[in-house]
N, C-alpha and C positions, 0 to 999 in steps of 0.2 A: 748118813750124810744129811744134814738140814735141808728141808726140803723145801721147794719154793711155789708159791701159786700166786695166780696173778689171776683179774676176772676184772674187764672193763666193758661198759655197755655203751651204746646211745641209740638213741630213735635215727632214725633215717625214714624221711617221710612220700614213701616211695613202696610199692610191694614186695615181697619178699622175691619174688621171681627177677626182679630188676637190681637187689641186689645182691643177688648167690651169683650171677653169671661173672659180675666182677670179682668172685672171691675163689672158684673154682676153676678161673682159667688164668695159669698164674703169667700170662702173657697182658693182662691187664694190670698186676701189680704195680707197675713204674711211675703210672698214673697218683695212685696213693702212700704205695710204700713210705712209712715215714724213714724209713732207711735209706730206699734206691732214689731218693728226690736228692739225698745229701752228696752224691756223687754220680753225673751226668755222664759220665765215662766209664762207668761200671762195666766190668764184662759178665754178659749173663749169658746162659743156656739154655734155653727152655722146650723142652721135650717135646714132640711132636704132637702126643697128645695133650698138652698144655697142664700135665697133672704133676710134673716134676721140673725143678730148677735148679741150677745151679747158678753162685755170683762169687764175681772176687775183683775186690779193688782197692786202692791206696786206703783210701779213708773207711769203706764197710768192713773192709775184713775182707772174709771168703767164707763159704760153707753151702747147704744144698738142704731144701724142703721137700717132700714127696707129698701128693694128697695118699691117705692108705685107707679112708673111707668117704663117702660122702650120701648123702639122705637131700634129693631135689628139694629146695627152698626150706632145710629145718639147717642141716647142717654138714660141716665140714670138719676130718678127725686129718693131722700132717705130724708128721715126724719132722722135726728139725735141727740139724748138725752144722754146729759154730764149728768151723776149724784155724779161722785168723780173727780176731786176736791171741785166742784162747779155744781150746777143745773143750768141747761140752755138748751133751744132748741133752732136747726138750721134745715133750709132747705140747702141740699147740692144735684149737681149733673153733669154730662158730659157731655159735646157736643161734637160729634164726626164728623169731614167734611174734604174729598178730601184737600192734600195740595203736588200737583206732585205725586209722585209716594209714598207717605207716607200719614200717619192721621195727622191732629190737632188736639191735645185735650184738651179741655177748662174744668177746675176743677172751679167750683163757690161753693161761701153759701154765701147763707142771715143770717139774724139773727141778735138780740140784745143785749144789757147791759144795765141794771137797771142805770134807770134816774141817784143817785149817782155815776153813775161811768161812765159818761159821758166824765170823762177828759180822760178815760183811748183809748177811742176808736182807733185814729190812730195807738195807741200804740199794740192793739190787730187786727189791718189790715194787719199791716207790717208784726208780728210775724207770724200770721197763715199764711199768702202769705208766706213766708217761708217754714213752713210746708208743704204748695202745693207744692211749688218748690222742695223739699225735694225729695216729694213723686211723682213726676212725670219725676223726673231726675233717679229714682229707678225704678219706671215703664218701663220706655225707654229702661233700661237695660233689663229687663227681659221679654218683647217682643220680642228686637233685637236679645237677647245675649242668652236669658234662664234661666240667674240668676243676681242679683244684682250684681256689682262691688264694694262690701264693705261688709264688715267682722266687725262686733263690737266686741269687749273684754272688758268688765266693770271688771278692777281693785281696790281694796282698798289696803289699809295699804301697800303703793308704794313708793320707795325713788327717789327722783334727785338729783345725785349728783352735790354737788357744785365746786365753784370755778371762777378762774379768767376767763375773756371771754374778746373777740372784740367785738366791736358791730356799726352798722349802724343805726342811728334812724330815720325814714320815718312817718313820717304825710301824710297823704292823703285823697281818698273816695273809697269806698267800690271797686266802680267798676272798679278803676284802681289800685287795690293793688295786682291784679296776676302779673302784669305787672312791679310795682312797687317792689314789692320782688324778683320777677327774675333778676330784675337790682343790687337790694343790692346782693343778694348769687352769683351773677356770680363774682361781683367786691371782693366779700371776698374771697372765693376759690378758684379763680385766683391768688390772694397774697398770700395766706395758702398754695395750692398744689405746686407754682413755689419756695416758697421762706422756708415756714418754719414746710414743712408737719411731721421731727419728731418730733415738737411741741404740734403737737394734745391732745386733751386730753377729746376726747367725741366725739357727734355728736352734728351735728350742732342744734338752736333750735330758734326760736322766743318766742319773749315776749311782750304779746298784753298789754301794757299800758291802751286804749281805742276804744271801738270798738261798735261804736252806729249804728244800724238799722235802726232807726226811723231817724236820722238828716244824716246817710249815713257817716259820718266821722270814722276814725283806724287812733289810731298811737301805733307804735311797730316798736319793735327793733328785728332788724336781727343780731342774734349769733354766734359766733364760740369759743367751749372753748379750752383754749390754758394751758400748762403748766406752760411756762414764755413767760413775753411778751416783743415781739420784740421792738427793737427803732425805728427801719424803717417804722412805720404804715404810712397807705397812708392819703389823707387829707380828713376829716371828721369822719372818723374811731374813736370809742371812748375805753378806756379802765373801764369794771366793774369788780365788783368778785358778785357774792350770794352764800348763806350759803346750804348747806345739809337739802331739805325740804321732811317732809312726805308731802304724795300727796295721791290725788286717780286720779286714769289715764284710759282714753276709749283711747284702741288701735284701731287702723283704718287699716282694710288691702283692698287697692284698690285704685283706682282713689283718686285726690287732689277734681273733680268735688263733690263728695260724701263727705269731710271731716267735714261741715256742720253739718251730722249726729253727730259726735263724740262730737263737740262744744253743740248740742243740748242737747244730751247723757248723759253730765256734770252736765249741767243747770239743765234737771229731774230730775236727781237723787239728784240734791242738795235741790232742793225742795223737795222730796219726803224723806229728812231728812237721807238719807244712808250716808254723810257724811257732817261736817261742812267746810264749809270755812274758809282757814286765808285769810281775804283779804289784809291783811297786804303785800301779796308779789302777783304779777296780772300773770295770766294765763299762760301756756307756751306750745308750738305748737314744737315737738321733730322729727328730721326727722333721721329716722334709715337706709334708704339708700335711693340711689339718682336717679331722673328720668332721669338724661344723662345715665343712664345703665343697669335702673330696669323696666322689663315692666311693664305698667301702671297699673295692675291686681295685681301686687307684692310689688308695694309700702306699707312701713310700719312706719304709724304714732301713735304715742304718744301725745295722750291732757293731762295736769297736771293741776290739779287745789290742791295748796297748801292746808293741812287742818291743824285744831287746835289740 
């Protein structure tokens, strides 16, 4: 059977002692799980001596970890069994080691996919390497800080308002589209605030056309809805409108680094059938105010995923 490995690290700048007690008592999981944050209602079980779990809920799934080794502040060895969506066992575990005056900490799993479904592997490296990253960039926080930097809000039966917009359309890769979008928003709200700010008529918002994990490519357009639109647009700047769509929307409060969650938040619940998709009209990423003036703890986004 194809076999799968996965191996995501980060610093956590914090001793190692501070953070094995959050990864050894799985009563602290809730905290950071990039999993158990996506459903507040979860039902979990957790063993008296804090070394086994069980969960199951609409949108996770179900299934159960056990710790089966552990080494004080190097590491932790768990068995782990999916039973909803899908049956499957993994070996998962941490390595913990000196990096300056902070930990490393190395999130790994092994484990397989039925011979058929072979072609899918890559495809399920990326994603869970994801999930790691998810959850070790949630970690981070709640060593350092004491709580996560991100707030989920699962909305349905949600409107976007429509109407005519600017917009910047950007092709790119993954890893340069922080960078990439700070250049579109600066270059539009520099022309909107100096030139034609009582024209507002929203906040601002992207629209991810494409956005592949596995080949690392995004393209998406950078928005600004306007009332009427100017003659004066600068050069590349394009003019759209869209229509007034029901949505169901994961609001995000905190960090951009966390927003991730919200994008994943979507995805679950779309599977997990709480809402259908129109795919007819692609994704939209809504920013309710702005990080030149909102601390980073206060930022507040809106994901939309149009439905039927």
């Amino acid at each position: 059977m194809p076999k799968m490995n996965i191996s995501k690290s980060i610093i956590i700048n914090k001793p190692a002692s501070e953070v094995f007690v959050k990864l050894n008592d799985f009563s602290q999981w809730p905290s950071w799980s990039p999993w158990l944050i996506m459903e507040p209602n979860v039902k979990l079980n957790i063993r008296e001596d804090k070394k086994h779990y069980t969960w199951e809920g609409e949108v996770v799934g179900a299934g159960e970890m056990t710790i089966i080794d552990e080494k004080e502040n190097e590491s932790i060895d768990c068995d782990l069994t999916f039973l909803k969506p899908f049956k499957s066992k993994a070996k998962t575990g941490f390595k913990l080691s000196q990096e300056g005056d902070g930990t490393k900490v190395t999130w790994t799993m092994e484990s397989s996919l039925p011979f058929f479904l072979f072609w899918m592997k890559k495809k399920m490296e990326v994603f869970v390497g994801m999930d790691y990253d998810r959850g070790l960039e949630l970690l981070k926080d709640v060593v350092e800080e004491g709580k996560p930097n991100c707030e989920l809000t699962f909305k349905s039966n949600q409107k976007f308002k429509g109407g005519k917009y600017i917009a910047l359309k950007t092709t790119c890769t993954i890893d340069t589209m922080p960078n990439a979008m700070e250049k579109d928003y600066t270059k539009l709200m520099t022309y909107v605030m100096e030139n034609h700010q009582d024209k507002i008529d929203g906040y601002p918002f992207s629209i991810y056309h494409k956005f592949d994990p596995v080949g690392g490519g995004v393209s998406y357009s950078a928005c600004f809805p306007l009332k009427e639109i100017p003659a004066d647009l600068p050069n590349g700047v394009t003019v759209n409108e869209i229509p007034t769509l029901n949505t169901h929307v994961t609001h995000h409060k905190g960090s951009y680094r966390h927003i991730a969650n919200a994008w994943t938040g979507q995805m679950m619940y779309s599977r997990a059938k709480k809402f259908k998709m129109n795919r007819k009209h692609h994704p939209m990423e809504v920013y309710l105010n702005s990080p030149t003036n909102t601390p980073e703890n206060e930022l507040e986004t809106e994901v939309h995923f149009a439905v039927k």
